[in-house]
C-alpha positions as CSV (number, residue, x, y, z in Angstrom):
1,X,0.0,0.0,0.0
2,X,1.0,3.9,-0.5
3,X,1.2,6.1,2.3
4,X,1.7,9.9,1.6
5,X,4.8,11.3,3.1
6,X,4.4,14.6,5.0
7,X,5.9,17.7,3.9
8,X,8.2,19.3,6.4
9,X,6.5,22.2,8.1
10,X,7.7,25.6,6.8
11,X,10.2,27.6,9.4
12,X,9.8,31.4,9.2
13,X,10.7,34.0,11.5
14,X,9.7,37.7,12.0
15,X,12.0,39.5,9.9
16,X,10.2,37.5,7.1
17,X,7.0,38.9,7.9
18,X,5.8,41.7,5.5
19,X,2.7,43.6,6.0
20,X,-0.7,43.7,4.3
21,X,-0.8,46.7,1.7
22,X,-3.5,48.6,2.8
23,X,-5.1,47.0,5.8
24,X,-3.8,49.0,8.4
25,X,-6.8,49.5,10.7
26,X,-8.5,52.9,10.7
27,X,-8.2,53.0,14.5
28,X,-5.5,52.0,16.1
29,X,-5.6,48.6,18.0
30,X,-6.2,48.1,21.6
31,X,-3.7,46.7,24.1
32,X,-0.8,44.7,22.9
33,X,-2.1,43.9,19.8
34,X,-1.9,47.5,19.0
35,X,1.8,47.7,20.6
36,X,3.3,45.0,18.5
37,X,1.5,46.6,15.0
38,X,2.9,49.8,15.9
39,X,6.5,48.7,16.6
40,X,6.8,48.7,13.0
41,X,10.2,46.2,13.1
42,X,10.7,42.9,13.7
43,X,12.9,43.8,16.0
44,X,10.6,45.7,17.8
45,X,8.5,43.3,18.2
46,X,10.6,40.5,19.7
47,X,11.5,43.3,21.9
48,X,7.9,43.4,22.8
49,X,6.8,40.2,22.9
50,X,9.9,38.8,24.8
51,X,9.4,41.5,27.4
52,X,6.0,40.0,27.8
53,X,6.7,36.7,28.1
54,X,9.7,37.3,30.6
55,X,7.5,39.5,32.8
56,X,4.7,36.8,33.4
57,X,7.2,33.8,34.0
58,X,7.6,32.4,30.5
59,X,10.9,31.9,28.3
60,X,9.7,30.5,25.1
61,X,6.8,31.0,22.7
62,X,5.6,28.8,20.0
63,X,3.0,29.5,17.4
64,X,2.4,27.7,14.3
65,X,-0.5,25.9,12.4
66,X,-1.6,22.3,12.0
67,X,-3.8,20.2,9.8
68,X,-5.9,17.2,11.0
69,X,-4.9,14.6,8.9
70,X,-5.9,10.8,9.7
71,X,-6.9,12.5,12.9
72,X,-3.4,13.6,13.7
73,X,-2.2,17.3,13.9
74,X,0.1,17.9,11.6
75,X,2.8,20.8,11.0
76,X,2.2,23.1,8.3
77,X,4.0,26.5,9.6
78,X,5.9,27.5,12.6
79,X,7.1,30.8,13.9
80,X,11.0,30.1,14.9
81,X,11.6,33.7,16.6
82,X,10.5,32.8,20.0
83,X,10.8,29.2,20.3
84,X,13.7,27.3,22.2
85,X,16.2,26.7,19.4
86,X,17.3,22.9,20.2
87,X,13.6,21.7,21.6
88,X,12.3,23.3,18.1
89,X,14.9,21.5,15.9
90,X,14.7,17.9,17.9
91,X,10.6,18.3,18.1
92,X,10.7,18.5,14.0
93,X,13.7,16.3,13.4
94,X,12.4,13.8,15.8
95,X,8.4,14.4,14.6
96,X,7.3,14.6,17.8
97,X,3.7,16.4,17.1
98,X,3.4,12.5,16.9
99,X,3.4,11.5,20.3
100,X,2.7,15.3,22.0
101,X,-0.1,14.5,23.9
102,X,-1.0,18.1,23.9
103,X,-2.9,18.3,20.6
104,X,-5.1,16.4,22.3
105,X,-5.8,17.6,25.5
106,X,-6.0,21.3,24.6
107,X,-9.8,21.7,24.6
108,X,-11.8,22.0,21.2
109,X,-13.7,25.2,22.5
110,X,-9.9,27.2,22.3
111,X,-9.5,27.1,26.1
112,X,-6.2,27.0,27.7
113,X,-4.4,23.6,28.9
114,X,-2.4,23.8,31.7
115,X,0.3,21.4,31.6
116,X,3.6,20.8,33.6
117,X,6.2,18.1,32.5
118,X,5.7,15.2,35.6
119,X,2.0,15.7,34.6
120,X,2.0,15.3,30.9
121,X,2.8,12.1,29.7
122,X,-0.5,10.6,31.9
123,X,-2.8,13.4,30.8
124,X,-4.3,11.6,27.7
125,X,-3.4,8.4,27.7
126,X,-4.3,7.4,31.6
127,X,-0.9,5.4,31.5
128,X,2.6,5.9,31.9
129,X,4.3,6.6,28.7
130,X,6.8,4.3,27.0
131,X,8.3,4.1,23.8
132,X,8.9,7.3,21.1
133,X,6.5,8.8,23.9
134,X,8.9,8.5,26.9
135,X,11.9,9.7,24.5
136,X,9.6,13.2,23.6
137,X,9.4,13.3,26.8
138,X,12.6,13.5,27.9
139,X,13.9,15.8,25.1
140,X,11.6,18.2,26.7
141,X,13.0,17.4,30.3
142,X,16.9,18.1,28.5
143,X,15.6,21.1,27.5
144,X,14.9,22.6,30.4
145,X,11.0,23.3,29.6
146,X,9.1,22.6,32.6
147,X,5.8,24.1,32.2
148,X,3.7,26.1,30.1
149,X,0.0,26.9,28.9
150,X,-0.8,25.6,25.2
151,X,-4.4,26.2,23.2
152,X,-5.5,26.4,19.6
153,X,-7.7,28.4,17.6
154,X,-9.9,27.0,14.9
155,X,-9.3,28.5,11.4
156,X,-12.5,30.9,9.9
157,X,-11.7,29.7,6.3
158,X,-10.2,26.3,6.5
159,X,-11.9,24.0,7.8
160,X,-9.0,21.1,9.2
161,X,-6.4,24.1,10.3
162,X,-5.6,25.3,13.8
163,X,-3.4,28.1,15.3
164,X,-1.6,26.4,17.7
165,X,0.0,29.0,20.5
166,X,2.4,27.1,23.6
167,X,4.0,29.5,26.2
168,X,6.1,27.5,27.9
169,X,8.5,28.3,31.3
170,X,11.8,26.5,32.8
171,X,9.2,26.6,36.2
172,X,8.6,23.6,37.9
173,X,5.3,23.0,38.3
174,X,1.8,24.4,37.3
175,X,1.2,26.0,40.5
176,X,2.5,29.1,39.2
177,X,0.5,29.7,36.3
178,X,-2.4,31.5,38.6
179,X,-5.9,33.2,37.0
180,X,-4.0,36.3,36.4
181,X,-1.1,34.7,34.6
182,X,-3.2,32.6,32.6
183,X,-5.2,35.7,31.3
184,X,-2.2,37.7,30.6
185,X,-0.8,34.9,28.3
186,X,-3.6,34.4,26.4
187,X,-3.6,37.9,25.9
188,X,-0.2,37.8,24.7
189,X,-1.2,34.6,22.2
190,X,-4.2,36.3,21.3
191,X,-2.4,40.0,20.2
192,X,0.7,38.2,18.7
193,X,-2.5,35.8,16.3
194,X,-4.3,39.2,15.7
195,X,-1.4,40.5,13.9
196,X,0.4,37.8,12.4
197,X,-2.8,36.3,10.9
198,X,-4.6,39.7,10.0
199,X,-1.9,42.3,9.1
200,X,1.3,40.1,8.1
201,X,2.3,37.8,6.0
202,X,5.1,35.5,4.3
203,X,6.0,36.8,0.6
204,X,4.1,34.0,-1.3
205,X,2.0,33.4,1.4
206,X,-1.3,34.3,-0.3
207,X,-1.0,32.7,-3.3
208,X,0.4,29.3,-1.6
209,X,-2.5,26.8,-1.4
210,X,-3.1,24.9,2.2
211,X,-4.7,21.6,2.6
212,X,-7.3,23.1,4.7
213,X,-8.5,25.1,1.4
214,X,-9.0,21.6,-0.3
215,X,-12.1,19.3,-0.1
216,X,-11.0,15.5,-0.1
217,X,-11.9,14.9,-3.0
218,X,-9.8,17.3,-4.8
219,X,-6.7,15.9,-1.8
220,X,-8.1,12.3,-3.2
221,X,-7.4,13.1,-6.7
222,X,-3.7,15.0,-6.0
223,X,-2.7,11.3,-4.4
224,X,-4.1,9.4,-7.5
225,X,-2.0,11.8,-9.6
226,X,1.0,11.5,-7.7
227,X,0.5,7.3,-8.5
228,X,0.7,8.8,-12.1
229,X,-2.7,7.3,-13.0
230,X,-4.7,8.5,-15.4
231,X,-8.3,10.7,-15.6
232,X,-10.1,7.4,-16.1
233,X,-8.4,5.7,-13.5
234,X,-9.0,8.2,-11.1
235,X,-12.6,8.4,-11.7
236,X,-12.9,4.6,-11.3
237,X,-11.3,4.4,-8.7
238,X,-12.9,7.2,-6.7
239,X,-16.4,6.7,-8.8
240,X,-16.3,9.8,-10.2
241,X,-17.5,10.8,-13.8
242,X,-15.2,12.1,-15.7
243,X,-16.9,15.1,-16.0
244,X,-16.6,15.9,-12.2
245,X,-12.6,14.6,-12.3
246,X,-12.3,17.2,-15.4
247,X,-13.3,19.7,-13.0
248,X,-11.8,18.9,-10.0
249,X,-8.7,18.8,-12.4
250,X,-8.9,22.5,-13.9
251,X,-9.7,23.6,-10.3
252,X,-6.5,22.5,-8.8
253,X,-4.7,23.3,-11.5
254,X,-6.3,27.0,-11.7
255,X,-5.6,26.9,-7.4
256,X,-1.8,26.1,-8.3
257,X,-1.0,28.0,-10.8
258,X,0.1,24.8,-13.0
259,X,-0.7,25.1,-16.9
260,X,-0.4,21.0,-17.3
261,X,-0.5,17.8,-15.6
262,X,3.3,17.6,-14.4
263,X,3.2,20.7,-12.9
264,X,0.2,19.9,-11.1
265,X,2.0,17.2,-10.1
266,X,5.5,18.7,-8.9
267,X,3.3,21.5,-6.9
268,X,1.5,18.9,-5.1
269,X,4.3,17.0,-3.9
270,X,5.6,20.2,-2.3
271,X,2.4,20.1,-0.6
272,X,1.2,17.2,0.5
273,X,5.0,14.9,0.2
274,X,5.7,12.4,-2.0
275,X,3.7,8.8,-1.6
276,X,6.3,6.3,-0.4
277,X,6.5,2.5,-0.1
């Protein structure tokens, strides 16, 4: 059987970030949110941002997005300017998102999780870890990441993507993280979203397609191409007609940017990875 290979989640930091041509807001925003878009700099902003994080008891932020594929979260995109440098290269190298019990346990309704690292490996599962689960978690022990607060946000236009946002502390412990600690980090996870999602943006960010933006059958049809089977094939085998795999075709190829079949092909193996044995 062919599995699909995932694609290795794109790495950017700030000083990649441009910013939306005319969508500055009339008003200026509130509260952080409205600090971090006036800083102007990307240097300004990590000055901003890591003065927040270092005043409430945090070292490191993450925020990236996932896809739910198979009913895992996967890595699309991930923000490298505030991570931890060696926990955010083993996490990737190692594919941790995996076996992180997190993406699990954060609630679907966008509230916070909690979490400290003598607590984690038993929150899901009910069991002591063991395995590739007992090895993530004792990257993050070598680390020196101890404790943090992790939730997602649910994407308005794609329907299988999440923000994912983790603030996480060398602290022992969840004790620490009281009601007014907790609110002040969402609020930082919630300003930093408002403006990387709304006013900034990657270069060829908004013409790059996501899987989120994709119905399954069109993902369906990009994995029987990738087989190198043919219009008739892939309606059999999906029963299709080939009138609805004719336009499934010229939408992904329109969505693309791809004027023939092999570049249809080459642009959705950068996507979605190449299937593998």
């Amino acid at each position: 059987m062919m599995m699909r290979r995932e694609a290795e989640p794109r790495l950017y930091a700030e000083e990649q970030l441009l910013a939306h041509e005319g969508t500055l807001p009339a008003a200026p925003l509130p509260g952080l949110a409205g600090e971090l878009l006036a800083a102007g700099s990307a240097d300004a902003r990590k000055r901003v941002v890591q003065g927040a994080l270092l005043a409430l008891g945090f070292e490191w932020l993450g925020y990236g997005t996932v896809v739910q594929q198979h009913g895992r979260a996967v890595p699309t995109r991930f923000l490298t300017s505030y991570a931890h440098p060696a926990w955010l290269k083993r996490y990737f190298a190692q594919r941790y998102h995996e076996v992180d019990t997190r993406h699990q346990d954060a609630p679907t309704s966008s509230l916070p999780l909690i979490w400290d690292i003598d607590e984690l490996g038993s929150l899901h599962t009910g069991h002591r870890p063991s395995g590739r689960e007992r090895d993530f978690l004792d990257d993050f022990r070598d680390s020196g990441i101890r404790s943090g607060v992790f939730f997602r946000l649910a994407s308005p236009v794609r329907a299988h993507e999440h923000t994912v946002i983790s603030l996480m502390s060398s602290r022992p412990g969840r004790a620490w993280i009281v009601d007014g600690v907790l609110g002040q980090a969402l609020t930082l996870g919630l300003s930093l979203h408002e403006v990387l999602s709304h006013h900034l943006h990657l270069p060829d960010e908004l013409h790059k397609p996501a899987l989120g933006d994709m119905s399954a059958t069109q993902l369906h049809i990009l994995e029987e191409l990738q087989q190198g089977r043919s219009d008739k094939e892939i309606a059999y085998r999906l029963q299709l007609t080939m009138h609805a795999v004719d336009y499934h075709m010229r939408q992904l190829r329109r969505r693309f940017s791809a004027r023939n079949r092999v570049q249809l092909v080459n642009a959705s193996v950068e996507l979605l990875g190449a299937g593998c044995p």
